[in-house]
Each structure stands twice: as structure tokens, then as C-alpha cells.
C-alpha positions in Angstrom: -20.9 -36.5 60.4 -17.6 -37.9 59.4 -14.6 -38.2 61.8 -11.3 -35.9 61.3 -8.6 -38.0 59.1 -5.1 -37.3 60.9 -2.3 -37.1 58.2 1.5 -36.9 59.2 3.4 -34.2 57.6 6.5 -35.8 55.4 9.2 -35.7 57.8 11.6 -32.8 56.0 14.7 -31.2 57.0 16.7 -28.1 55.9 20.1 -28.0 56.3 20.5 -24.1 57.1 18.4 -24.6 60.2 21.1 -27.8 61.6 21.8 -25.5 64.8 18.7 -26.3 65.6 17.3 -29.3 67.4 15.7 -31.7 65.6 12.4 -31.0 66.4 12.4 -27.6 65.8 14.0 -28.1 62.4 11.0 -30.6 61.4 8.1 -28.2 62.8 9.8 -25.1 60.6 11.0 -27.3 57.7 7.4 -28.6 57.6 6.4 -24.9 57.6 8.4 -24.0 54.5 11.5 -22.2 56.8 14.4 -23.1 55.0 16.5 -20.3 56.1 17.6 -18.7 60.3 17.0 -15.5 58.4 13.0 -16.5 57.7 12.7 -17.2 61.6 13.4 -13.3 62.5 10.9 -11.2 64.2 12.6 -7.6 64.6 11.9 -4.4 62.4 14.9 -5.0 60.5 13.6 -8.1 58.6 10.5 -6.3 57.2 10.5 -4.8 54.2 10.4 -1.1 53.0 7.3 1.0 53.1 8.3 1.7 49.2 7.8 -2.0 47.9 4.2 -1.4 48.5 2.6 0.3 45.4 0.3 3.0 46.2 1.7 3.8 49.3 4.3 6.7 48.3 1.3 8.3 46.3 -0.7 8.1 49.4 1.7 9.3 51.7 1.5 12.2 49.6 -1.5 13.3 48.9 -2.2 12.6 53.3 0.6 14.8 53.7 -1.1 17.7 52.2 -4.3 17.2 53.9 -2.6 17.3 57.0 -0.2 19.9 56.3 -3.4 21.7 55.0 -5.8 21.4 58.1 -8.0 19.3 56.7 -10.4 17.2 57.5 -9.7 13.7 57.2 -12.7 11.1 57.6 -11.8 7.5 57.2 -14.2 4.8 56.6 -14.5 1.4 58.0 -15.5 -2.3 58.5 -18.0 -3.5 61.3 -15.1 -6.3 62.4 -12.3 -6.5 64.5 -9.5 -5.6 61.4 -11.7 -2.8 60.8 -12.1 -1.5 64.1 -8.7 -1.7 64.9 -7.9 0.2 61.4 -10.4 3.2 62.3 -8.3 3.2 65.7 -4.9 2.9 64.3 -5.5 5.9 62.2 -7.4 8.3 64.4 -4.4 7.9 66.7 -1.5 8.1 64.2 -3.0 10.9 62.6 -4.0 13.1 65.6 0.1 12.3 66.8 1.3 13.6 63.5 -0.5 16.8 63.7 -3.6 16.0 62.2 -6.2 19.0 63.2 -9.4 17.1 62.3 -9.8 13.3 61.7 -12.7 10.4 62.8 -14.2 7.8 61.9 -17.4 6.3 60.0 -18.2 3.1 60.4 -21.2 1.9 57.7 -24.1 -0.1 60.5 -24.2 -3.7 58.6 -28.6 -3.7 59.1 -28.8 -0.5 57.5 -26.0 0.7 54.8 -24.4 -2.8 54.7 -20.4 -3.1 53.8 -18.2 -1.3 53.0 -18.2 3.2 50.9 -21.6 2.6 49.1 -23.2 6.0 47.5 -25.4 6.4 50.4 -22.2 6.1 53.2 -20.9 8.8 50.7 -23.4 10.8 51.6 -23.5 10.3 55.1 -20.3 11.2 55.6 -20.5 14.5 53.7 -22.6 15.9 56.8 -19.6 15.8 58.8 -17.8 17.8 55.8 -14.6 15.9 55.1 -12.1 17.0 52.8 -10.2 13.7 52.3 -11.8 10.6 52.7 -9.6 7.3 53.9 -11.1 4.2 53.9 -9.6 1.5 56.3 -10.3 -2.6 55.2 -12.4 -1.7 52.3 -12.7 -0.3 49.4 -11.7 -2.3 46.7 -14.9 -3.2 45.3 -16.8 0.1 46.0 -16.9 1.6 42.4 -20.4 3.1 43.0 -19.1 5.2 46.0 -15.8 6.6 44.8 -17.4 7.2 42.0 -20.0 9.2 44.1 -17.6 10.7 46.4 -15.5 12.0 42.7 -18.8 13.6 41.9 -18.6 16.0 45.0 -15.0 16.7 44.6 -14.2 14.6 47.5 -10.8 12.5 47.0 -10.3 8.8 48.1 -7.7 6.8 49.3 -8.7 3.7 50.0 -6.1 1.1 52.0 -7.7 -2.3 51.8 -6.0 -6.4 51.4 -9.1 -7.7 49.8 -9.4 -9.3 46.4 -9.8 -6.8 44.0 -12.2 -7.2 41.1 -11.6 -6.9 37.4 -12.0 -3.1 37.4 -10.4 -0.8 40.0 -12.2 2.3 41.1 -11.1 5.9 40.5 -10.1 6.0 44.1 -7.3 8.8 44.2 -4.9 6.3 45.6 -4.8 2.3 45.5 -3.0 0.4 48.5 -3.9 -2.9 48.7 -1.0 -6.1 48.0 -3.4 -8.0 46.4 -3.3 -5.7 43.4 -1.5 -6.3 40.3 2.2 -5.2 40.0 2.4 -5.8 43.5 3.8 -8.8 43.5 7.3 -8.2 44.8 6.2 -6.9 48.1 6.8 -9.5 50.7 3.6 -8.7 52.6 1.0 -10.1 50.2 -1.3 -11.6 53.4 -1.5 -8.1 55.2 -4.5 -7.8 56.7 -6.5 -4.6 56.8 -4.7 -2.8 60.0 -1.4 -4.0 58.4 -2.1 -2.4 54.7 -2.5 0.9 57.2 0.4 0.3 59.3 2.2 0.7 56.0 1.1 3.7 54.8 1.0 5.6 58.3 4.8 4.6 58.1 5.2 6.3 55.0 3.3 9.3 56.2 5.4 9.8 58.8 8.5 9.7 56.7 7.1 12.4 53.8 6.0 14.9 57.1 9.7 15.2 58.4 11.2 15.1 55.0 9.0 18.4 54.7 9.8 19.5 57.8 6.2 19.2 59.3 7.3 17.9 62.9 10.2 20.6 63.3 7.8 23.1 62.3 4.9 22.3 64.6 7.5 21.3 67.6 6.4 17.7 67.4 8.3 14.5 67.8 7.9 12.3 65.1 5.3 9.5 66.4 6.7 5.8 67.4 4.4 4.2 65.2 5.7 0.4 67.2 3.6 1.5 70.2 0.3 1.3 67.5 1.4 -2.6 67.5 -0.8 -4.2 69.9 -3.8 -2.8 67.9 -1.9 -4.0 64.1 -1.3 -7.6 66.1 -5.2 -7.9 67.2 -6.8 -7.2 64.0 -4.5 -9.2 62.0 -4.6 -12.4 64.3 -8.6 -11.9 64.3 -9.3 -11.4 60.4 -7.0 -15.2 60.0 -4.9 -14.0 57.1 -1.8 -16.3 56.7 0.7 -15.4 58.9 3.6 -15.3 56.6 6.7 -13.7 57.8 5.7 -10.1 57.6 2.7 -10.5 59.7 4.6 -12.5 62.1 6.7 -10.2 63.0 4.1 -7.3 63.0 2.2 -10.0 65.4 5.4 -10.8 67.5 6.0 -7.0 68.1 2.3 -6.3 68.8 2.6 -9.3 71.7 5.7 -8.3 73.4 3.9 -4.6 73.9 0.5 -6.4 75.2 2.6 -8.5 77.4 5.4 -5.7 78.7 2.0 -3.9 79.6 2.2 -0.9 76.8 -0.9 -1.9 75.6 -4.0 0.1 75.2 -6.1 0.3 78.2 -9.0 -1.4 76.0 -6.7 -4.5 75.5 -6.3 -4.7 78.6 -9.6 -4.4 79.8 -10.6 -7.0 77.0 -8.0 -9.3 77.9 -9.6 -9.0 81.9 -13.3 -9.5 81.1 -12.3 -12.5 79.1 -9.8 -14.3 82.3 -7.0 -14.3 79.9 -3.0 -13.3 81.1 -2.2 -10.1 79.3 1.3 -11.1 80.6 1.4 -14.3 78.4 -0.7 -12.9 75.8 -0.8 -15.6 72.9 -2.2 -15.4 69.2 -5.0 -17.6 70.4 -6.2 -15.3 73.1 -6.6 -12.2 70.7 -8.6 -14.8 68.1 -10.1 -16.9 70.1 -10.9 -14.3 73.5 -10.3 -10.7 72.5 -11.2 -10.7 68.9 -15.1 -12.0 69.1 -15.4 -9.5 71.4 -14.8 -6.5 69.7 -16.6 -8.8 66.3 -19.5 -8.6 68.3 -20.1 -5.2 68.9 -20.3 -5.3 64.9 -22.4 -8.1 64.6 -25.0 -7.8 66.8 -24.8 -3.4 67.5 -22.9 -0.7 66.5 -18.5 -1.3 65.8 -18.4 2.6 67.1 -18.9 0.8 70.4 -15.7 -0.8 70.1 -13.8 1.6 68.1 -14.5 3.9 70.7 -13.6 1.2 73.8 -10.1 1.1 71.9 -10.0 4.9 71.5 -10.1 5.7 75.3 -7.1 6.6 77.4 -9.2 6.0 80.4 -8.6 2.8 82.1 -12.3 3.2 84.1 -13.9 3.8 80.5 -12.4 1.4 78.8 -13.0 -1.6 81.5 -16.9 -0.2 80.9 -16.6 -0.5 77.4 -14.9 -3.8 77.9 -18.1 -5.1 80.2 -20.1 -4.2 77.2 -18.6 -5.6 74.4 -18.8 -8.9 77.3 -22.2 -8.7 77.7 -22.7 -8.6 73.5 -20.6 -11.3 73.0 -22.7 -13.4 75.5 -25.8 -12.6 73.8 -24.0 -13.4 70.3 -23.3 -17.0 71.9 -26.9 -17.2 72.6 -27.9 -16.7 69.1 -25.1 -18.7 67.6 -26.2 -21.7 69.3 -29.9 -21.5 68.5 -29.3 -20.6 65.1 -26.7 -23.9 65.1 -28.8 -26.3 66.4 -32.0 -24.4 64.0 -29.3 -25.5 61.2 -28.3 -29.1 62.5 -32.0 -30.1 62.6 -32.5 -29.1 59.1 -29.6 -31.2 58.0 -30.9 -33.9 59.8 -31.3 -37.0 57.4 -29.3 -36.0 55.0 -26.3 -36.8 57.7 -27.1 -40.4 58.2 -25.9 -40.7 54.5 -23.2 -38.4 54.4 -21.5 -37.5 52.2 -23.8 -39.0 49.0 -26.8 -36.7 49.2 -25.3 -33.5 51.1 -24.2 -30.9 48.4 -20.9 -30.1 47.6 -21.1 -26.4 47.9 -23.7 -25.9 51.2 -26.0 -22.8 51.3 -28.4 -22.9 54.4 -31.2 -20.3 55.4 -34.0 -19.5 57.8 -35.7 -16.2 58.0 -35.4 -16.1 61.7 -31.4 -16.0 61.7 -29.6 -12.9 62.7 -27.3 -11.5 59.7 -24.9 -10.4 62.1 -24.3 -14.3 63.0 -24.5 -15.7 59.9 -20.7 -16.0 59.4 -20.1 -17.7 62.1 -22.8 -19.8 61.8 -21.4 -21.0 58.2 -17.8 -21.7 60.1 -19.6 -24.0 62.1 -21.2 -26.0 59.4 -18.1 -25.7 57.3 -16.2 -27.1 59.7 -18.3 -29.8 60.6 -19.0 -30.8 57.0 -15.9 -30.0 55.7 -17.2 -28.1 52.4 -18.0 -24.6 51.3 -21.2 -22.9 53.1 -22.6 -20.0 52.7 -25.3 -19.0 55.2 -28.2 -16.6 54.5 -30.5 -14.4 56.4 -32.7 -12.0 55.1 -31.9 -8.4 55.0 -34.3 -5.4 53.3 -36.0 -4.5 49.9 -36.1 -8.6 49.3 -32.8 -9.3 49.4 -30.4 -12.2 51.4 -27.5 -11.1 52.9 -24.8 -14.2 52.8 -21.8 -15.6 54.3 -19.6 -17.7 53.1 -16.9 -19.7 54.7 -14.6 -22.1 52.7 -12.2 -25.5 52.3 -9.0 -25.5 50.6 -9.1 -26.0 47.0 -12.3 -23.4 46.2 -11.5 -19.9 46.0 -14.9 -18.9 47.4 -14.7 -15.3 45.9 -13.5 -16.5 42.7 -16.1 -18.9 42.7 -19.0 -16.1 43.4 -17.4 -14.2 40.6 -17.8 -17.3 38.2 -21.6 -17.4 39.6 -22.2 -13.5 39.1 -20.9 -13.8 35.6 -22.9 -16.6 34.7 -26.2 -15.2 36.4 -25.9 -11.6 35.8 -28.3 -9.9 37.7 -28.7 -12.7 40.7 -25.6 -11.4 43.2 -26.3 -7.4 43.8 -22.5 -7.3 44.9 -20.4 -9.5 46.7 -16.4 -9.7 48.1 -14.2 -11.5 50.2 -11.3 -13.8 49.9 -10.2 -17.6 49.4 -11.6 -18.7 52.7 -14.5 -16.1 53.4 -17.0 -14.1 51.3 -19.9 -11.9 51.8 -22.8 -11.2 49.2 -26.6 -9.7 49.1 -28.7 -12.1 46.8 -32.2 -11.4 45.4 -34.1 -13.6 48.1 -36.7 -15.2 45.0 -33.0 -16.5 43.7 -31.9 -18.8 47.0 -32.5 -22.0 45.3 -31.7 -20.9 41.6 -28.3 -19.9 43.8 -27.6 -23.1 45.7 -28.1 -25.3 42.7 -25.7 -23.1 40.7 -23.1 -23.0 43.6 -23.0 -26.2 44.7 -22.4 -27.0 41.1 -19.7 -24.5 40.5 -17.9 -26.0 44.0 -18.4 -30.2 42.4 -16.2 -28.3 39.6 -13.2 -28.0 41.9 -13.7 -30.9 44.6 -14.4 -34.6 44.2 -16.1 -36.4 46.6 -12.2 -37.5 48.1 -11.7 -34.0 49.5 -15.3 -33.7 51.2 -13.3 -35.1 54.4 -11.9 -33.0 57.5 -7.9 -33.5 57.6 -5.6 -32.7 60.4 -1.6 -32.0 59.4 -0.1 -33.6 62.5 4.1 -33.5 63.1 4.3 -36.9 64.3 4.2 -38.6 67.7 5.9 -37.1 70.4 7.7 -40.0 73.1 6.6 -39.8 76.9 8.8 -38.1 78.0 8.7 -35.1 75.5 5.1 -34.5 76.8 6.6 -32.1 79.7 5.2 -28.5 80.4 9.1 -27.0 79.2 8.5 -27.9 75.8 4.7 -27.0 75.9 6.3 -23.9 77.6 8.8 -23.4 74.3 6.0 -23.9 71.8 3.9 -21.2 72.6 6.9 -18.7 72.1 8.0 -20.5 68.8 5.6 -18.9 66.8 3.2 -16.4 66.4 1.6 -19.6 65.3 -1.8 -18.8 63.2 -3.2 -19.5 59.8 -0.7 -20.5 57.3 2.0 -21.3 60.3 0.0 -23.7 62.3 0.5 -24.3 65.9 1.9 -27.6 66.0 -0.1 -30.8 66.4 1.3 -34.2 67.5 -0.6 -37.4 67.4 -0.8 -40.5 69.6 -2.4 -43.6 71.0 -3.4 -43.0 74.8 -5.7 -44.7 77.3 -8.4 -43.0 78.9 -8.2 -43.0 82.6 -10.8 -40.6 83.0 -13.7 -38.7 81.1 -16.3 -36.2 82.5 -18.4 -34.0 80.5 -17.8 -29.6 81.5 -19.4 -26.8 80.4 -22.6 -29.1 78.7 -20.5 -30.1 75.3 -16.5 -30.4 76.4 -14.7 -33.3 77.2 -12.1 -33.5 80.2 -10.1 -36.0 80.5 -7.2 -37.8 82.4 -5.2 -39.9 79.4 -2.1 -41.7 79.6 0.7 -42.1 77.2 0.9 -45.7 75.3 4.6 -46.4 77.0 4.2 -43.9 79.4 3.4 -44.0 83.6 1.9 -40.8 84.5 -1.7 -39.6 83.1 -2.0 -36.2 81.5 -4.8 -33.7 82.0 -6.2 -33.0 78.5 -9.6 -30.9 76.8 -11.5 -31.9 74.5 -13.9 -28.7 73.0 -16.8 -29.1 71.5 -16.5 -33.1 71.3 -18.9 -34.6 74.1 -21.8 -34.8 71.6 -19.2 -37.2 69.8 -17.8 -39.4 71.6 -19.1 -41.6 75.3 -15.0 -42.3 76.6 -15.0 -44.9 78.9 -12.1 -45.6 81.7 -9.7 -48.7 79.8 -9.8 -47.8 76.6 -7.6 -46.5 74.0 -7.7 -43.8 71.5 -5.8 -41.7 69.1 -5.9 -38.5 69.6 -4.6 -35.4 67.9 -3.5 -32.6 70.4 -1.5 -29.7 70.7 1.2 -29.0 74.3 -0.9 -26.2 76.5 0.2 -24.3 79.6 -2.5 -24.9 82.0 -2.8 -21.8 84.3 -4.6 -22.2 87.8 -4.1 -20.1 91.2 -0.9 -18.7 89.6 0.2 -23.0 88.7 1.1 -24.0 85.6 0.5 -27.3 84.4 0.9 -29.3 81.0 -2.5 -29.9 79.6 -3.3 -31.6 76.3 -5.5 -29.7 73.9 -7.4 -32.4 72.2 -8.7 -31.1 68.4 -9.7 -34.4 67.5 -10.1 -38.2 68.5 -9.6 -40.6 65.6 -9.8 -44.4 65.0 -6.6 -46.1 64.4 -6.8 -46.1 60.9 -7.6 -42.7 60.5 -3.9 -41.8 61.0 -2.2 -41.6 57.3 1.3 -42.0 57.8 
């Protein structure tokens, strides 16, 4: 396995942020901020409901179901974005007046993802008039097409990439699709895409007069924030400003305590402090909680733990979704070490005989796990892998996780055209893509995607890089600015959390938790030693007391008995001339 190259960001400035100290202008310079106005996180800064095509049109035609009394079903996705969508919108709804809505949420083993014919039919048992998909859609041709048959409009809300052809959906909200470049949210995620078009619900019912009729107040649609902030921190879409503030908002609710009693009961079960609530504790602690009800059961576990008003129910559902999670863990690892030992060999003489493009498979691995497992391999590998696991009527179901430079559902797209027949359907995004694959195709596939990937990489890229914003002095490595860091952000994908580099010398090293490193490291021209973790990295490295290392870390607040501490988050230790200046 190769080590992590550390590269310095170009040290930039922009002169709009001067009233800003100097380190706060490189981190947001670096960033792409080149204006105060870019840094603001209130409602005023986002933009209109009406820059989002689609939305007005399915403001509209939701108005009249719920003006009508009728029956509103929306579908949705087994994982966190989803989940939080289905709950977003049974709430919102039933606030504005809405006489009749739920949820559907397709079970990955047996109808797969996302309105299919036979989800279609499914949810005609429960006799909807309107059906409203949530983080999905996009690509389901076949189902619209099926619900149009019965009469049954569609909107569908979704952020994924759309395909060549749209379907006949009655209503199209999604940023990604053409002529919807102007709108400032183009990295939405799911729950976000919803957010929007709730917003513009709300404002057609009291242009009509809905709410004075019925003797409601108009819903605060900000206290639906926590719920928009944990699905879009745990699907990793960029966080570009839109999302930040929709984040930002979502936070200061979790950590004023008007949250929902699942969150909080989520945030308990996992020992993290709902009163300091961070991006990394809803995609890191609260995220593959609810992602594992949907990966290993039923997402109508979680959906309904997020539903609740009761705090006793919801601190059961909370245990639950725990107790999944663990068991996920226990899979993950087996199937990880399953995957390592198959790839043994071919890592002694990385990176000449690994493929470009990875795609692994053992028909004992769980389909539920598979994405994570190809995260894992991706990230150790640093190239495209799609995982497989076998699914029914002879088919693979894969996972797909990517580097920068491949546009991994582009790239399937490119496949599917040139083998037509060989995908049965497949969607995603740059980073992450799902397909079902004829399983006598799994080699006739790997040759042709690892071949399509050596089309946009070179042998140069196949290395793992960390952006790091310099080296910080001594005494800069104090828990006030570690303190100040955590509230600069929301930092997430596409607004990274910033990293600093530097040489330090290892006063101690233990071992925790069977595969983490802590350690006791001290500052090159400093005097005191600083507590720092290391995850993931004992299999990598034996530290010894005396010696040096550069290490690549990020400033953490340490919390103990109610103590905070500064604590160095180590994401990678690298050789001196592994640091690119």
C-alpha cells in the first residue's frame, strides 16, 4: 500500500477578506471565498425557491392535492438523505394541512432502488392519489411510466445525475437538470432539493388562502433544519454555500436543543455532545446509524425513529439503529479483511499489476455493505472500486466509490453504451454509483472498466494526496484556535476541514481500540507534547519514543469529564519527502 503524499495548498490571498487575519484569509482564499458576502450563513444569503426549475410547477400541482384531500404517498431511498427526505415531508405536509400522507421506502434485498414498476405497484395498495418521490427518481423511466398507466401523477424531487432521457414524471425538480444552471444550489442533496419545494408549497397555500381558511399558521419550515443538515452532511455532496448555510442552520437547532427527539437520542447512543454538534458527528456518528437500518434491515426503522415525538420511543429506536450499526461493523470488517487477503500479492508490487479501475467480489458479502466496503479499498488504493455481491435472478448488485478525475457514473454510462445489455440499470454521481450486472458478465465488466478508468488516469494519479494549509508555529497549536476552527465552517466535502502539516517527535505511542494509534508528539521548536490520534494507522506504522515524523493533522477539541483539551487528529504520517511544497 502506498503512503499519503502531503501537498501544500498555494499560499493565496483575497483582498476583500483583509479584515480578516491572515490565517483565516489563506484557509477561505484557498477555498475559493473571495468575497465577506460568500462567508454568510443566514436565510437571507440563499436564493429564491423560484431559481429552481420545476419547483413552481410542483408547488402547484401539491397544492391541489392538498387543498383536494388527497392522498399523498412519497417514495424513498434506503439511506440517511432518504430517510431524512421521507421525514421532512410527512412532517411538512401533515403541518400544512395535508389530510393523508406516508411513506414507501423500496427494501434494497427485494425491490432494489429507487420507483421500479413493481414499487409502483406496491404502493397502489395503499391507494395514493399523488405520488412524491424523495432522492430518487431521475432514472426511473419504467416506473413513472407505470404509475402514468394507472393515472397516478409523479413528482419526483431528486439531485442525482440525470440520464439522457427524462421520465414523464408530472413534475422534474432536481439542479442537476438542464436549464438549471443559474440556481446557486447545484450540490443539494436529496432533503435539500425537498426543503425547496416544501418552501414553495408553503408560499402557493397562503397565496390561496389555504392556512386562513383551515385556521392554521403557516409552518416554520427552519425548525425541519436539523433533519435537512443530517441528510445533507451524510450523503457528502459538496458543501458549497447553499448547503452551508442550510447545514449551519440545521446545527445551531441540534445544538440550541430544537432538535428532534430522534437526533437526540442518536446523538446519546453514539457519546457525542448534541450541544457542540459538528458536521463530523452527523457523518461520522449519527449518519451510519440511520445508513444502517437501510443496509442491513428495513430504513422504515429509521424513518419512523425520526418520525416520533416521543423521547422514550425514540431513545428505543435510537438503541436499535445502535445495535444494527454494531452488527454492520462486524460485517464490514470481515468482508475488509475477506477483500485485503484477496489483494494480497498484487500489493507487494503496487501499483504495476493492480488495475486501474478495481472491481472486487465474493458471494458471501452482504449487498447492504458493499459500499462501504468499496470506500475502504478506494481509499486505501487510491482508485475507482466497485464492489459486488450477488443479489437474485443471477444478477450482481455493485457499488462504486471514486477518485477525482473519473466521473464514475459517466464512466458506467460509457460502459452501458458500449455493452448494451451487460448493466440492467445503474445511477449515482461523480464520487458514487450503484448498478445490478448480469453476474456471468463480472469479468467481461472489470476488464472493460478498468479500461474505461486507464482512459482518464495515468499511473501519476494512482497516489493518495492530502491538500494541507501549511505548518502551523508552536504556539498556534493551542485549544482557542482548535476551538475557532470547528465553528469556521460547516467544513465537509468540497470545504475541507483544515489540515496543517509538521515535523514532530514522538514521545509516546500505544496502540487503542486493536488498530488506532495514540500518541504524545512534540512540536519541532516547541516544549510541551501534544496528545494526538491516529485512526485506523496501527497496522501501518511501529512509532518508537525519539523519533521524528511528519504528520498531517487537523486542531480537535478533546472532551473528557466535562475537560476540554487540544488534541491532534492525525489523518496521515508521511516521510519527509512526501510533503510537496
Amino acid at each position: 500500500m502506498s503512503r499519503l503524499h502531503i501537498i501544500r495548498r498555494p499560499s493565496v490571498t483575497a483582498t476583500a477578506l483583509e479584515p480578516l487575519p491572515p490565517l483565516w484569509r489563506q484557509l477561505y482564499a484557498s477555498r475559493g471565498i473571495t468575497q465577506p458576502g460568500e462567508l454568510e450563513r443566514g436565510f437571507a444569503a440563499l436564493p429564491p425557491p423560484e431559481t429552481l426549475p420545476g419547483t413552481e410547477v410542483g408547488a402547484r400541482l401539491l397544492a391541489d392535492a392538498v387543498m383536494a384531500g388527497q392522498r399523498i404517498l412519497l417514495v424513498g431511498d434506503f439511506d440517511c438523505d432518504g430517510a431524512t427526505s421521507c421525514a421532512l415531508g410527512v412532517l411538512a405536509l401533515r403541518e400544512m394541512g395535508c389530510g393523508w400522507v406516508d411513506y414507501l421506502v423500496p427494501n434494497r434485498f427485494e425491490y432494489g432502488y429507487g420507483l421500479t414498476p413493481e414499487i409502483v405497484e406496491v404502493a397502489r395498495k395503499r391507494r395514493p392519489d399523488l405520488l412524491l418521490t424523495v432522492d430518487n427518481g431521475i432514472s426511473s423511466h419504467e416506473g413513472v411510466e407505470a404509475a402514468n398507466l394507472y393515472d397516478l401523477p409523479v413528482i419526483i424531487t431528486d439531485h442525482h445525475q440525470p440520464g439522457r432521457e427524462l421520465p414523464a414524471a408530472a413534475a422534474l425538480i432536481n439542479p442537476r437538470l438542464p436549464g438549471s444552471e443559474g440556481f446557486a444550489g447545484q450540490h443539494l442533496a436529496g432533503v435539500g432539493v425537498l426543503f425547496y419545494l416544501l418552501i414553495a408549497l408553503r408560499a402557493v397555500l397562503r397565496q390561496r388562502g389555504w392556512f386562513a381558511q383551515r385556521a392554521l399558521a403557516p409552518p416554520n419550515l427552519a425548525r425541519y433544519l436539523d433533519l435537512v443538515a443530517l441528510g445533507t452532511v451524510a450523503d457528502v455532496v459538496p458543501l458549497d454555500q447553499v448547503n452551508r448555510i442550510l447545514v449551519h442552520q440545521g446545527l445551531q437547532r441540534m445544538r440550541s436543543g430544537a432538535t428532534r427527539p430522534a437526533i437526540r437520542a442518536l446523538f446519546q447512543v453514539a457519546q457525542r455532545d448534541l450541544q457542540r454538534a459538528t458536521t463530523s458527528d452527523l457523518g461520522f456518528a449519527v449518519g451510519p446509524r440511520l445508513n444502517a437500518a437501510g443496509r442491513l434491515e428495513d430504513m422504515s426503522l429509521g424513518i419512523a425513529c425520526l418520525l416520533t415525538e416521543d423521547p422514550q420511543q425514540a431513545a428505543a429506536g435510537a438503541a436499535q439503529l445502535d445495535a444494527i450499526n454494531r452488527q454492520r461493523r462486524v460485517i464490514e470488517g470481515e468482508m475488509e479483511v475477506q477483500a485485503l487477503a484477496a489483494l494480497e500479492g498484487v500489493d507487494d508490487h503496487w501499483p504495476a499489476q493492480l488495475p486501474f479501475g478495481l472491481s472486487i467480489y465474493r458471494a458471501e458479502w452482504h449487498q447492504g455493505v458493499i459500499g462501504i466496503l468499496a470506500s475502504r479499498i478506494k481509499e486505501r488504493y487510491h482508485r475507482p472500486v466497485i464492489a459486488f455481491a450477488p443479489a437474485d435472478h443471477g444478477t450482481l448488485k455493485g457499488s462504486g466509490r471514486s477518485v477525482p478525475g473519473v466521473h464514475i457514473r459517466d464512466l458506467l454510462d460509457t460502459i452501458a453504451t458500449t455493452h448494451p445489455g451487460m448493466i440492467q440499470r445503474f445511477g449515482g454521481h461523480a464520487m458514487a454509483a450503484g448498478l445490478t450486472l448480469n453476474a456471468d458478465a463480472f469479468e467481461v465488466f472489470s476488464e472493460a472498466f478498468d479500461r474505461e478508468v486507464r482512459r482518464h488516469l495515468s499511473e501519476d494519479q494512482l497516489h493518495g494526496v492530502l491538500h494541507s494549509d501549511g505548518e502551523l508555529e508552536a504556539a498556534a497549536l493551542n485549544l482557542e484556535l482548535a476551538a475557532a476552527l470547528r465553528e469556521g465552517g460547516p467544513w465537509g466535502q468540497g470545504f475541507p476541514e483544515p489540515l496543517f502539516d509538521g515535523v514532530f517527535r514522538v514521545v509516546s505511542c500505544r496502540v487503542v481500540g486493536g488498530r488506532h494509534l495514540k500518541m504524545r508528539l512534540l512540536p519541532l521548536a516547541g516544549s510541551v507534547p501534544l496528545e494526538a490520534i491516529a485512526f485506523r494507522q496501527a497496522e501501518q506504522w511501529e512509532l518508537t519514543p525519539g523519533s521524528s515524523i511528519r504528520a498531517a493533522y487537523r486542531l480537535d477539541v478533546n472532551e473528557y469529564r466535562q475537560r476540554q483539551s487540544l488534541q491532534l487528529r492525525v489523518e496521515s504520517i508521511a516521510l519527509a519527502q512526501d510533503v510537496v511544497t
